[in-house]
C-alpha positions in Angstrom: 33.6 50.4 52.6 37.0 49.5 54.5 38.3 48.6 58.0 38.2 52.5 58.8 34.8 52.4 57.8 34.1 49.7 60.3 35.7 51.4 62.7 33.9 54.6 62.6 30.8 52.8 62.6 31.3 49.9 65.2 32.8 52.9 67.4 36.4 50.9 68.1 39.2 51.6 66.6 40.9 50.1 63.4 43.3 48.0 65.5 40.2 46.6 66.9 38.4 45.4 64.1 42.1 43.8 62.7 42.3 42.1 65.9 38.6 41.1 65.9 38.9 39.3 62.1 42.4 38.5 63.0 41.9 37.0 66.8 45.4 37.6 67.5 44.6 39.5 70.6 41.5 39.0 72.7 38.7 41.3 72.6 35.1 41.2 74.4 32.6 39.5 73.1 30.0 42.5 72.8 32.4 44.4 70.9 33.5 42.2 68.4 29.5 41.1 68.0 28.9 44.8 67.5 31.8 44.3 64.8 30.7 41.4 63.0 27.1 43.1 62.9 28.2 46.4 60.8 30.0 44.1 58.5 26.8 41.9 57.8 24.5 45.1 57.9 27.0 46.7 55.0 27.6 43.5 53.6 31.3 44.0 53.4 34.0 41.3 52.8 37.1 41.7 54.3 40.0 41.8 51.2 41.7 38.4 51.4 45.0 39.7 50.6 44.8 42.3 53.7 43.8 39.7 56.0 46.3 37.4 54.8 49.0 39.9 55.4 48.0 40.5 58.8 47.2 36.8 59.8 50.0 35.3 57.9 47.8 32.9 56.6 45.1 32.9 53.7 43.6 29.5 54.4 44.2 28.4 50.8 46.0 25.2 49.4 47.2 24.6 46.0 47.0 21.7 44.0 49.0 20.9 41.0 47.8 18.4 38.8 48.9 18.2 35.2 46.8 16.9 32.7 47.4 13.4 31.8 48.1 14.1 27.8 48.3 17.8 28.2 44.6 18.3 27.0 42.1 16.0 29.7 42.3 14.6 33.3 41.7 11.2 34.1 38.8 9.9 35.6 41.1 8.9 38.5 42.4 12.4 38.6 38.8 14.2 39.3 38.3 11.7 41.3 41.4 12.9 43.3 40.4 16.5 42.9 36.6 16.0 44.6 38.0 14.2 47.5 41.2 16.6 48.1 38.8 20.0 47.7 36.3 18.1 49.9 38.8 17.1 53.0 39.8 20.7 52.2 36.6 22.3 52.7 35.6 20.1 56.0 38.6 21.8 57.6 37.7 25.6 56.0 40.5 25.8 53.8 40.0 26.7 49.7 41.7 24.9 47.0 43.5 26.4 44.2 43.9 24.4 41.1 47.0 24.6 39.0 48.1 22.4 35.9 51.8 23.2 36.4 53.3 19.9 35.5 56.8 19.2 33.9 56.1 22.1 30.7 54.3 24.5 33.0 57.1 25.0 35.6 56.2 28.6 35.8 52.9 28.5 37.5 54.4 26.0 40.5 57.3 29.6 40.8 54.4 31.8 41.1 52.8 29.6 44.3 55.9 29.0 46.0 57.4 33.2 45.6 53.3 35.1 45.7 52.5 33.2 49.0 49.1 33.5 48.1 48.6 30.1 49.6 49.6 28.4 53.1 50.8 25.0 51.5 50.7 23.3 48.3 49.9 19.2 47.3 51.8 18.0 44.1 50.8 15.4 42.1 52.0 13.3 39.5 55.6 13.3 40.3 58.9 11.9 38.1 61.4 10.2 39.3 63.6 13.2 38.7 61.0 16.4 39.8 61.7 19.7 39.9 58.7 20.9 41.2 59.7 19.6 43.9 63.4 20.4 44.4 61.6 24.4 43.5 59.3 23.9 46.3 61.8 22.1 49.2 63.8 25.2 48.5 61.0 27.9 49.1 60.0 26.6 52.3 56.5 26.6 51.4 54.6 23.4 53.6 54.0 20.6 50.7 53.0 17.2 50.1 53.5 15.0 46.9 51.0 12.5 46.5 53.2 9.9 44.4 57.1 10.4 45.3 60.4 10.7 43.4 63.0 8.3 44.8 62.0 5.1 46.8 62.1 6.6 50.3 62.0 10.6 49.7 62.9 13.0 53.0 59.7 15.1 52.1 56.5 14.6 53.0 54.4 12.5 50.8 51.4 9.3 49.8 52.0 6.9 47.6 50.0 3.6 46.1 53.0 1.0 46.5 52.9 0.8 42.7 55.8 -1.9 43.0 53.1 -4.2 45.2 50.5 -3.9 43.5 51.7 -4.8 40.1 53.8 -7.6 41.3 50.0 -8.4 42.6 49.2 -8.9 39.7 51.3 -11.1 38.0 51.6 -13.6 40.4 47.9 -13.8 40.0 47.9 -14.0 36.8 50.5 -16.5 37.0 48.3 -18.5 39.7 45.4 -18.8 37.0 47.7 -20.1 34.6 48.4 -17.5 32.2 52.4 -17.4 31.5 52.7 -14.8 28.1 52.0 -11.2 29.8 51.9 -7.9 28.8 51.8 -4.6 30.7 49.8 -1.8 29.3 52.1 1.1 31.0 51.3 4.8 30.4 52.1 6.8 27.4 55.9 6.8 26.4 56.0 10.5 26.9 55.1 10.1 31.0 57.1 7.1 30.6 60.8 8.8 29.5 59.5 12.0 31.1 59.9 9.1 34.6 56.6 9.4 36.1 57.2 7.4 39.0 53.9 5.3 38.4 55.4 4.3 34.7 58.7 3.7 35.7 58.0 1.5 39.1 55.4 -0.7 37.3 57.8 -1.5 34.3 60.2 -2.6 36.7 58.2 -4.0 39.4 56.3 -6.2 36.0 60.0 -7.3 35.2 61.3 -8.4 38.0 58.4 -10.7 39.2 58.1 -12.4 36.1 62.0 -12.8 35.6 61.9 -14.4 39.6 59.3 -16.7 38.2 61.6 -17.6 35.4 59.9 -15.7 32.4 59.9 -12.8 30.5 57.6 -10.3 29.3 56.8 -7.0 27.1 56.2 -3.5 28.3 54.0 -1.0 26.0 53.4 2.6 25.9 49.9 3.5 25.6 48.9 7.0 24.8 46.4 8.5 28.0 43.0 8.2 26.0 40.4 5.4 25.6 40.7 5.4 21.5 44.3 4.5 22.1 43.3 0.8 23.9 42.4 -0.1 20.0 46.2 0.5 18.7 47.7 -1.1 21.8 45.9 -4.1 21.5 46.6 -3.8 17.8 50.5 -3.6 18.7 50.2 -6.5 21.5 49.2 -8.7 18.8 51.9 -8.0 16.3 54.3 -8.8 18.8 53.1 -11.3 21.4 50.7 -13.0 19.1 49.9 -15.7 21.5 49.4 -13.2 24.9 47.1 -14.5 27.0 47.6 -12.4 30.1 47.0 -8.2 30.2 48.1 -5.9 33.0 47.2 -2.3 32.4 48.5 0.3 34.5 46.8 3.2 32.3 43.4 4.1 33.2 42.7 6.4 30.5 42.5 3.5 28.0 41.3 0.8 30.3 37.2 1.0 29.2 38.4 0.4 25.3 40.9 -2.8 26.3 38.2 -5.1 26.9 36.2 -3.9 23.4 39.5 -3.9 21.4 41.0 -7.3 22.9 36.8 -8.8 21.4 37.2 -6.7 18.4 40.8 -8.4 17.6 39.1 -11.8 18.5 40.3 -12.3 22.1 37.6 -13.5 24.4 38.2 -11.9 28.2 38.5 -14.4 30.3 38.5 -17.3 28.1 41.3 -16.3 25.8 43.2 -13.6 27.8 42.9 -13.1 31.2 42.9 -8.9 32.4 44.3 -7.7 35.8 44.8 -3.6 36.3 46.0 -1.1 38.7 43.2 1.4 38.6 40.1 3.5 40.5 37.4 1.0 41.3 34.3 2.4 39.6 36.6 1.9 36.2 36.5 -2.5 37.3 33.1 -1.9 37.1 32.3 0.0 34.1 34.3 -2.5 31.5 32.0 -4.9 29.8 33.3 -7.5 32.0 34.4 -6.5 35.6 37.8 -6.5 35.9 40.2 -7.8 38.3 42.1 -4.8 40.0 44.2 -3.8 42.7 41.9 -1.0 43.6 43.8 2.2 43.7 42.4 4.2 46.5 42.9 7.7 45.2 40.2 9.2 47.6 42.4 8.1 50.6 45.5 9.3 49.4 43.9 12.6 48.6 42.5 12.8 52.2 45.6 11.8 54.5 47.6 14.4 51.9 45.2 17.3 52.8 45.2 16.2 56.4 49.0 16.0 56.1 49.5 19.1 54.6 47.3 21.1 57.4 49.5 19.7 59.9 52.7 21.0 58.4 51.2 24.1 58.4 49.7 24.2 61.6 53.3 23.0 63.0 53.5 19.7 63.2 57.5 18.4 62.8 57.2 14.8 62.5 57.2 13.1 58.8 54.8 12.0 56.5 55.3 8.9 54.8 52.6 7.0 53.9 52.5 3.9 51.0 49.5 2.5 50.3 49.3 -1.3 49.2 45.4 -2.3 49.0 44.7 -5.8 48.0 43.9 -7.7 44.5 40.4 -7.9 44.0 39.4 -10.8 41.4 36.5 -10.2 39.2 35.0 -11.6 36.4 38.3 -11.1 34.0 40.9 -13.1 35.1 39.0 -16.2 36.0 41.2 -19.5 35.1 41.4 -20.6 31.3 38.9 -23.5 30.5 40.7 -26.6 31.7 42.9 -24.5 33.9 42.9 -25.0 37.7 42.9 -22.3 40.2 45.5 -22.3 43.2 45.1 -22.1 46.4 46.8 -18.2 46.5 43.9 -17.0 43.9 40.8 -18.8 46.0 42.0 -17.2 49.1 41.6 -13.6 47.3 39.2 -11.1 47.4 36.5 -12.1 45.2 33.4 -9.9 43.8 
């Protein structure tokens, strides 16, 4: 069956039933409830590139999301998924998955030229991106959730990576820990410039530098075997660390096993503080102490965001996120140590 099958049977025209599925122009209510009621009896589905043609619109997103390490997404990554597809669905719009990411340029050219989509949400952006220079070029409504340069013209939701890792040392610092590490993500994301990487190194830097120290940087590979060889590395180089940031999920539940393994006691010997999805503080064998990235949120204002471009709406999007520390069992002070007044004041479960 087709539209002229309708037709014929509904007794309208085909014009009719296009405008009936379209709503461009009004018809009565009788006769498109005589419409509708031939499609349900013949249990036909309108084709969804025919209506999309004739709508202009196919009331699908896309979402690119690139693997991590080419092979598995993070937990924080499904997490991002479920609550993008979800504000998605709540305003009747589908989500298309795609892994284009910096190797896999071709599938973001096929989105942006098919139209087979109304607008499309980027993740995981570099510095340098050219997903997104392809997509500000097509025209196509979009939304990067993460961003290239500091203050990008596009529209896009960040965590305020620089924030929350400076967050982090200073607490660390405040509970008396003064050799610290950063656990960053792998080096490939890291000289590829994923702007999460490439912020926190910086941001880590700088704050211990204005506190009049210095510390190390390492590349972890996006996998929780890989916490064992980092820690491994850590030791080699900063034998007597006794503070650990980690920005990279992926490896975050092995840290806390590998640190014991190596003989490192969290809290007592080396205090933990990470950037990182909530349920993850939880699952480690001790709590940890986190700056709670709130991926569900930035998933949700992005969808929102994006519908609004497409639906018209001119002003721009900028939204950074900067949720505060909250300190759990794994950066409590060192025995002897004393805790300042800045760490008692924070959030504490």
């Amino acid at each position: 069956m087709d539209i002229g099958d309708v037709a014929r049977l509904a007794g309208v025209s085909r014009s009719t039933v296009s405008y009936a599925l379209s709503g461009k122009r009004p018809i009565s209510a009788k006769t498109r409830e005589r419409i509708l009621q031939v499609m349900r009896d013949a249990d036909y589905v309108p084709n969804a590139s025919a209506q999309a043609l004739r709508s202009g619109t196919t009331s699908t997103l896309a979402m690119v999301i690139p693997p991590a390490d080419h092979n598995h997404l993070t937990a924080g990554q499904l997490l991002l998924i479920g609550a993008a597809v979800e504000a998605a669905a709540d305003r009747d719009y589908d989500v298309l998955m795609s892994p284009g990411g910096r190797d896999r340029l071709g599938s973001v050219e096929r989105l942006v030229t098919t139209r087979r989509i109304d607008g499309l949400l980027l993740t995981e952006a570099q510095v340098e991106d050219q997903r997104v220079k392809r997509t500000q070029r097509s025209g196509l409504p979009f939304v990067v959730i993460g961003r290239t340069t500091d203050r990008p013209a596009y529209d896009w939701v960040d965590l305020d990576w620089d924030t929350s890792v400076r967050s982090c040392v200073q607490h660390l610092l405040d509970v008396g820990r003064r050799r610290l590490v950063l656990i960053n993500r792998s080096a490939a994301l890291f000289a590829a410039g994923y702007g999460a990487a490439v912020r926190s190194d910086r941001a880590f830097h700088d704050e211990l530098a204005s506190n009049g120290l210095s510390g190390e940087g390492f590349a972890c590979d996006d996998n929780v075997y890989a916490a064992a060889a980092c820690v491994r590395e850590i030791l080699e180089r900063v034998p007597d660390v006794d503070g650990v940031i980690s920005i990279n999920e992926m490896s975050l539940p092995g840290l806390v096993p590998a640190l014991s393994d190596a003989g490192r006691r969290v809290p007592d010997d080396v205090s933990v503080c990470a950037v990182a999805a909530a349920p993850l503080a939880h699952d480690s064998p001790v709590p940890l102490t986190t700056v709670d990235n709130p991926l569900a949120e930035m998933a949700e204002r992005a969808v929102e965001s994006l519908i609004a471009r497409i639906n018209g709406f001119k002003s721009p999007v900028h939204v950074l996120l900067a949720p505060p520390l909250t300190v759990r069992a794994s950066s409590v002070p060192p025995p002897g140590g004393r805790r300042s007044r800045r760490t008692q004041s924070a959030t504490t479960t």
